[in-house]
C-alpha positions in Angstrom: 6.6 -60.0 -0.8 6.1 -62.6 2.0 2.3 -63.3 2.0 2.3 -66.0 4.7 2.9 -63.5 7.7 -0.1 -61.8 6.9 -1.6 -63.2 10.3 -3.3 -61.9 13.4 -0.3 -60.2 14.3 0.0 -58.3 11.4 -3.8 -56.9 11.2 -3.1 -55.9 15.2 -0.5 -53.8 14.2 -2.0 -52.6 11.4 -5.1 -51.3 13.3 -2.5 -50.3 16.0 -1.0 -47.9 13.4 -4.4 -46.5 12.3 -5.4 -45.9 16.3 -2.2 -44.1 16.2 -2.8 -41.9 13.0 -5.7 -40.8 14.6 -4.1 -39.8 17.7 -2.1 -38.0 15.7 -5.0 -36.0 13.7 -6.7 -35.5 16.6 -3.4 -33.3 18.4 -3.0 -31.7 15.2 -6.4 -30.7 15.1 -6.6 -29.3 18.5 -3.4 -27.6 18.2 -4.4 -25.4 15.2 -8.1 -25.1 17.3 -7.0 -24.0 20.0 -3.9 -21.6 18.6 -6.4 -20.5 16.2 -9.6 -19.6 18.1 -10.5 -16.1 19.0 -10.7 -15.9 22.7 -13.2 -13.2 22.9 -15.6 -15.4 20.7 -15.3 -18.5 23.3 -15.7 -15.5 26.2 -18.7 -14.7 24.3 -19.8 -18.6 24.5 -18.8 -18.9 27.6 -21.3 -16.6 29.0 -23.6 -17.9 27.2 -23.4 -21.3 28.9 -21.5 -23.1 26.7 -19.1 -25.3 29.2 -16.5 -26.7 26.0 -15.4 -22.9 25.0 -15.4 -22.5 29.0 -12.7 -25.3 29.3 -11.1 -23.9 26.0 -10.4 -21.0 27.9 -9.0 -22.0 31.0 -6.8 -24.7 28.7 -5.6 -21.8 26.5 -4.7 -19.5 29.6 -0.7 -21.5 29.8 -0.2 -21.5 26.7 3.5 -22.9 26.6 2.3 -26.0 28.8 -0.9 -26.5 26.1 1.7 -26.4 23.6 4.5 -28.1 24.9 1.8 -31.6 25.9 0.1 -31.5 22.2 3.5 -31.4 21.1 4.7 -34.4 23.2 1.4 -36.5 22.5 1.7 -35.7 18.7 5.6 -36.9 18.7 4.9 -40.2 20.7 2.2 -41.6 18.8 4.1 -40.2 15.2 7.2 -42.2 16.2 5.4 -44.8 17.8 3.3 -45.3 14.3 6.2 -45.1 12.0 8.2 -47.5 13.8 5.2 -50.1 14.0 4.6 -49.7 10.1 8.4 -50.0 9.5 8.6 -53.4 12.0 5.5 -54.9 9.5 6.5 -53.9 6.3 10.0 -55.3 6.6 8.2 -58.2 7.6 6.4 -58.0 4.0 9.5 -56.7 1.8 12.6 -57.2 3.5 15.4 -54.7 3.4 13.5 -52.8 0.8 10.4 -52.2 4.2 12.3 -49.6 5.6 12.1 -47.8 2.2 8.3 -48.7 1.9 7.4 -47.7 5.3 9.4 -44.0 5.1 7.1 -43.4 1.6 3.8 -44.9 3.2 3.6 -43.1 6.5 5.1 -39.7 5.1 1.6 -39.8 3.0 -0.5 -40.9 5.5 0.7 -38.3 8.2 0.9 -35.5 5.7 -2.4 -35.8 4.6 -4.7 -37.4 7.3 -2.5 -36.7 10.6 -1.7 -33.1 9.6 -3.5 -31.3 6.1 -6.7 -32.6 6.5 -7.4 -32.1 10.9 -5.7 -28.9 10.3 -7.3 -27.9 7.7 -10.9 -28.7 9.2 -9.5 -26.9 12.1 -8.9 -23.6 11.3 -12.0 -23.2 9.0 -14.0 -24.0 12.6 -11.6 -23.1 15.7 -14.3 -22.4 18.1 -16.3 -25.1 17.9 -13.5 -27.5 17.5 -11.9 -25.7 20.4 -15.0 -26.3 22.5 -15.1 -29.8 22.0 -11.6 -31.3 21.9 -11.1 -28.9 25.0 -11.7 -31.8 27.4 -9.9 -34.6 26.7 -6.8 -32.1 25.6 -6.8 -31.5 29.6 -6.5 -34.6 30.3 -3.9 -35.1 28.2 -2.0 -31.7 29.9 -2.7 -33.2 32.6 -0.7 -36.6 32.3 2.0 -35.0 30.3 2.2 -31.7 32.8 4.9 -33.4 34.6 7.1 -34.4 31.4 6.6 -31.1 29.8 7.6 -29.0 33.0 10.9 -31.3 33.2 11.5 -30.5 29.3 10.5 -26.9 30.1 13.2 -26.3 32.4 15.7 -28.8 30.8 15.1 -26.4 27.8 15.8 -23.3 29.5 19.0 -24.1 31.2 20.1 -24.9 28.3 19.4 -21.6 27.0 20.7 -20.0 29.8 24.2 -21.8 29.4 24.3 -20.1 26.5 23.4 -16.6 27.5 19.6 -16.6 26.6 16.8 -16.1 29.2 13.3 -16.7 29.0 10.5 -15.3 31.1 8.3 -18.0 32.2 5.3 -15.5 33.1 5.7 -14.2 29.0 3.3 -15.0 26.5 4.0 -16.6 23.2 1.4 -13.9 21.6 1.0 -10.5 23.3 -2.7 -9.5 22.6 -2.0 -6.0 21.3 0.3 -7.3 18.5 -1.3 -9.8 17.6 -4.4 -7.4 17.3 -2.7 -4.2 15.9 -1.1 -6.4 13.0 -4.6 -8.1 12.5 -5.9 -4.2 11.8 -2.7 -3.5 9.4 -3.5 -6.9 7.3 -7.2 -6.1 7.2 -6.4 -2.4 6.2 -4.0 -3.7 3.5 -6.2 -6.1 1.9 -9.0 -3.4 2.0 -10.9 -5.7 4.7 -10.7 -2.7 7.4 -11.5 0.7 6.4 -8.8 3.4 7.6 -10.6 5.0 10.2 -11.9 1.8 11.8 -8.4 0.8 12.1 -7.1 4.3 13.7 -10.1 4.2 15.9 -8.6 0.6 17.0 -5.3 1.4 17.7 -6.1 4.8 19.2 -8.4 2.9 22.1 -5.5 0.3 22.5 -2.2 3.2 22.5 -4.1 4.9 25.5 -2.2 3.3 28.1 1.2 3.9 26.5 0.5 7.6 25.8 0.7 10.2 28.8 -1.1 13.3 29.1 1.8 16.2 28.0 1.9 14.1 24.5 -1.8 15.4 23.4 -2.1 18.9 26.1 -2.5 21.8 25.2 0.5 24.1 25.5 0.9 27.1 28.1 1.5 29.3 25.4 -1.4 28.7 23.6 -3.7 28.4 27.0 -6.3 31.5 27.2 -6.5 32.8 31.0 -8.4 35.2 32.9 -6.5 37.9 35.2 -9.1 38.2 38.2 -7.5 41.8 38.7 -9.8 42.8 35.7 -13.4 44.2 36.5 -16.1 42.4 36.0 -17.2 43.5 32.7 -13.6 43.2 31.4 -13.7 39.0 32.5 -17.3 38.9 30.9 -16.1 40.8 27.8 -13.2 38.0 27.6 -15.5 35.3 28.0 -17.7 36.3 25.4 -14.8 36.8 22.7 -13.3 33.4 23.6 -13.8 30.0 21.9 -13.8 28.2 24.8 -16.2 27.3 27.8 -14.1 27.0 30.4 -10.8 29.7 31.4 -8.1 29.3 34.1 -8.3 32.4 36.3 -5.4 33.1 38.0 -3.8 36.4 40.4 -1.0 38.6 39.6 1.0 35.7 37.9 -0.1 33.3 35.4 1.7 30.6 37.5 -0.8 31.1 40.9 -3.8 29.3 39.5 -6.6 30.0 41.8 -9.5 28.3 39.6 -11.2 27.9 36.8 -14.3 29.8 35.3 -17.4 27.8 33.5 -19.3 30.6 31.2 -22.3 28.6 32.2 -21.5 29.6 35.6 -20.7 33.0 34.8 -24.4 33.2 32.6 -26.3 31.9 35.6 -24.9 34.5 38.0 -25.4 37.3 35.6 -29.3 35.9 35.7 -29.5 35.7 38.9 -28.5 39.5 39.4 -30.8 40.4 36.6 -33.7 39.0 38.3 -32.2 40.9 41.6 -32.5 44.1 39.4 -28.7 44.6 40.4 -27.3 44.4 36.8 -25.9 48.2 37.0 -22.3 50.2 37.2 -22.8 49.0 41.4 -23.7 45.7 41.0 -21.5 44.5 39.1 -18.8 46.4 40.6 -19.4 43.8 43.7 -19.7 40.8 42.3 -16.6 38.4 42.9 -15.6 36.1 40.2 -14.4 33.7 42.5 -18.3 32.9 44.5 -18.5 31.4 40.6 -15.3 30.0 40.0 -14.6 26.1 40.2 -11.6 24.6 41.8 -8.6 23.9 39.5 -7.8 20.1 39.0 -4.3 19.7 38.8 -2.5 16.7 36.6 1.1 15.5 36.7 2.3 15.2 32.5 3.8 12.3 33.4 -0.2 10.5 33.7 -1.4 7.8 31.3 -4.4 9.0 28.7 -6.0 5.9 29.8 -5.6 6.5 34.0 -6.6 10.7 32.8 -9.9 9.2 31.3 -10.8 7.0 34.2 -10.0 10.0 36.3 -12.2 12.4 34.3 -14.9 9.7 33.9 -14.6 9.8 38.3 -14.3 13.0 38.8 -17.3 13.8 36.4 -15.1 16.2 35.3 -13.4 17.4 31.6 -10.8 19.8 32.5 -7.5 19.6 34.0 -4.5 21.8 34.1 -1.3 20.0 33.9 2.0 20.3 36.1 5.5 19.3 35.8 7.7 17.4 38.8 8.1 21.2 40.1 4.7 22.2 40.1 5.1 25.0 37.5 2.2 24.8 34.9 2.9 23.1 31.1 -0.9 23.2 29.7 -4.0 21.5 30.3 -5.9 18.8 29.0 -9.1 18.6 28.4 -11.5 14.7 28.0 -11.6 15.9 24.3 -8.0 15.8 23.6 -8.7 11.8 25.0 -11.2 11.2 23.1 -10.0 12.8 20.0 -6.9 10.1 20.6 -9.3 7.5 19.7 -11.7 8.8 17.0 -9.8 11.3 15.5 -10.1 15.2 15.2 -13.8 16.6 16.9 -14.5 20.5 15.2 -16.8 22.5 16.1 -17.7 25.8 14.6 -14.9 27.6 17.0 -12.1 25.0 15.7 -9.6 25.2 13.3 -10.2 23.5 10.3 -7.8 20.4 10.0 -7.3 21.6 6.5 -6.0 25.0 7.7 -3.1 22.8 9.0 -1.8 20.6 6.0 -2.0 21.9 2.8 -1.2 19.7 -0.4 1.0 21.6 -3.3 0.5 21.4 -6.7 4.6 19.4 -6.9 3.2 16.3 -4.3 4.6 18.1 -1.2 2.8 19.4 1.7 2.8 22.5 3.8 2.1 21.8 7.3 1.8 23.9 10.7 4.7 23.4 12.6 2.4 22.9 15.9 0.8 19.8 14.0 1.7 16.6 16.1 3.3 14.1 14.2 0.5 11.3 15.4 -2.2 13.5 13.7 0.0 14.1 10.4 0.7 10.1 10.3 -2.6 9.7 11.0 -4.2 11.5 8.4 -1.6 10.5 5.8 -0.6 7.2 6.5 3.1 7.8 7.3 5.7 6.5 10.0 7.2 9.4 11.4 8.4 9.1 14.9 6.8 10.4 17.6 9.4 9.5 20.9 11.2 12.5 21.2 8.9 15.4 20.1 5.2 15.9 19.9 4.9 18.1 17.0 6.2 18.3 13.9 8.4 21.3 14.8 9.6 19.6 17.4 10.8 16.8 15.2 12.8 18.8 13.0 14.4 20.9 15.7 15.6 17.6 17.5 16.7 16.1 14.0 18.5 19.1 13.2 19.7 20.2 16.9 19.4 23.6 16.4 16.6 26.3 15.7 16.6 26.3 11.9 16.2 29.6 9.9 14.1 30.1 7.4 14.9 28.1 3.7 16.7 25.6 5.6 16.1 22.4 4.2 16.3 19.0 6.4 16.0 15.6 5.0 15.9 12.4 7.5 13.2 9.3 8.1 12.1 9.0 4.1 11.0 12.7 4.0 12.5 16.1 3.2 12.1 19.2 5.4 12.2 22.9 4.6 11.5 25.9 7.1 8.9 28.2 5.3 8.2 30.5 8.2 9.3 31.2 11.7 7.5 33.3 14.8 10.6 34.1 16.9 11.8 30.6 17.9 9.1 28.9 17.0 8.7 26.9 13.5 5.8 28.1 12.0 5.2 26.3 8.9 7.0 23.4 7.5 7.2 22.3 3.2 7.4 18.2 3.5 7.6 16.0 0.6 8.6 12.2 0.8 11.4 11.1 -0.5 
């Protein structure tokens, strides 16, 4: 080792390097920051005044360009500090500096340019965030023009080999990155089950259209307006429901929809009249109470159906095909019940009434359960794309209408036909495979 060059030059450099090591902790530790920092806590900060996690934001919104100038930065001053270090210490040990400087500077980036920023980093993103976010615009800002050349250097060069790139795209979408937050959680017991489903319900809304959660014509409950009064009032008492599609001579011609509320207040209002009698009645015209039917196309998001609800003031809807002809209706419940699960009341079928567990591990299941309910409940993956129900899953599986005792097996679960109401599946044995 040469100890006579040890002279102002060398302690220059020497502090050069350290500036530089800096440098490069301080783009590591803004990098992990800002990747790292939950956006709707800075939102949070933001409106509360705070300007840093205001700043973070906006520098967070282009992603790729925050990215791609940290990136730069961190390279520069990394090369520019090894190559410094490696001009010294060959000063001090000859051919054997290179050596020396390789060893040296690997330590002191690992540890104090990368571990130990990142590191305090992620255990404090928002704050960190907040108050690098300044000076990390300036630094977009010099480097914007560099990083847009590399940007589009890089995808040309993709593109000459068949790969395109969106430049609009995100490197995270939100809903990922929040659904498989919820699935960690829920795995390492963090997130209860029903919080999660709750979650992911809310978010699903707006990829989920109306005919997926309707009720089906053939289970919908009408009124014939042909029938006397005390015939419709008769109906209305016996049903479970509050509200009943009235419709004339075919159950296609919808002409409205009948609230018993309504129905109970004109039946007052003729009993103070004293007209409540064989004659009274006989002239009273259900459709003076009757509402106008709301008609939806299937084809409608759950989330647009809500806001449209939530509009109208309204919780009923009949639904239509592209041809008009009725498939069901929907009601703000079956919306709602999307998000937090199944609502009873003291008219509903128990849940239980639809999935019963065997004493062998299987489980007999209604075949007009819908698969999100049954994977809901239990936790399992069945697809939902091409049927609604569970019936409707084996009968696209199989392609055919299955007889009773035929047994299916497909997506990690066996199948067998129990029971069978013409060509409808009534009731389903399933055990995983």
């Amino acid at each position: 080792m040469n100890t006579d060059i040890l002279d102002a030059a060398f302690w220059i450099t020497s502090g050069a390097i350290l500036v530089l090591l800096l440098l490069s902790a301080f783009f590591s530790g803004s990098e992990t920051a800002l990747t790292a920092a939950s956006r709707g806590k800075l939102r949070a900060a933001a409106d509360k005044g705070n300007d840093g996690a205001n700043r973070a934001l906006k520098v967070t919104d282009d992603s790729e360009r925050l990215i791609g100038s940290i990136l730069l930065g961190n390279n520069v001053v990394n090369i520019l500090a090894t190559s410094l270090a490696t001009a010294v210490l060959t000063r001090l040990f000859g051919q054997n500096g290179v050596a020396v400087a390789t060893l040296v500077m690997t330590a002191l980036v690992l540890i104090f340019s990368e571990v130990l920023p990142k590191t305090y980093a992620i255990t404090n993103p928002e704050p960190v965030a907040a108050r690098v976010a300044r000076p990390i615009s300036w630094v977009i800002l010099i480097f914007s023009p560099v990083v847009s050349a590399v940007r589009l250097l890089v995808r040309l060069i993709l593109r000459a080999f068949g790969v395109r790139t969106d430049p609009d795209s995100h490197i995270l979408a939100v809903r990922e990155e929040i659904a498989g937050a919820l699935h960690l959680g829920h795995s390492e017991g963090i997130v209860h089950k029903e919080d999660r489903d709750r979650i992911l319900g809310a978010l699903d809304l707006s990829d989920r259209t109306v005919e997926e959660v309707m009720t089906y014509r053939s289970s919908v409950e009408m009124i014939d307006v042909a029938q006397s009064t005390n015939e419709i009032i008769s109906q209305c008492l016996n049903s479970p429901y509050t509200r009943l599609p009235l419709y004339r001579e075919d159950p296609e011609n919808i002409v409205g929809v009948l609230h018993s509320k309504d129905l109970l207040r004109a039946m007052h209002k003729l009993l103070r009249n004293n007209t409540i009698d064989p004659n009274g009645l006989k002239d009273f015209n259900i459709m003076d109470v009757a509402m106008e039917p709301y008609f939806v196309p299937e084809t409608s998001t759950l989330d647009d159906q809500m806001r449209a609800f939530l509009k109208r003031k309204s919780h009923f809807a009949l639904v239509v095909d592209e041809y008009g002809a009725l498939q069901g209706l929907v009601t703000l419940e079956d919306i709602l019940e999307e998000i937090v699960g199944e609502i009873a009341d003291e008219f509903d079928e128990d849940e239980e009434d639809l999935v019963a567990r065997t004493d062998d591990g299987a489980f007999i299941v209604d075949g007009a359960m819908t698969i999100r309910d049954l994977n809901r409940a239990h936790d399992w993956q069945l697809p939902d794309d091409e049927a609604n129900t569970i019936a409707g899953l084996v009968i696209h599986e199989a392609q055919m209408i299955p007889v009773v005792g035929q047994v299916f097996s497909f997506h990690g679960f066996r199948f067998e036909v129990l029971d069978k109401e013409e060509n409808r599946i009534a009731s389903l044995k399933i055990r995983p495979l």
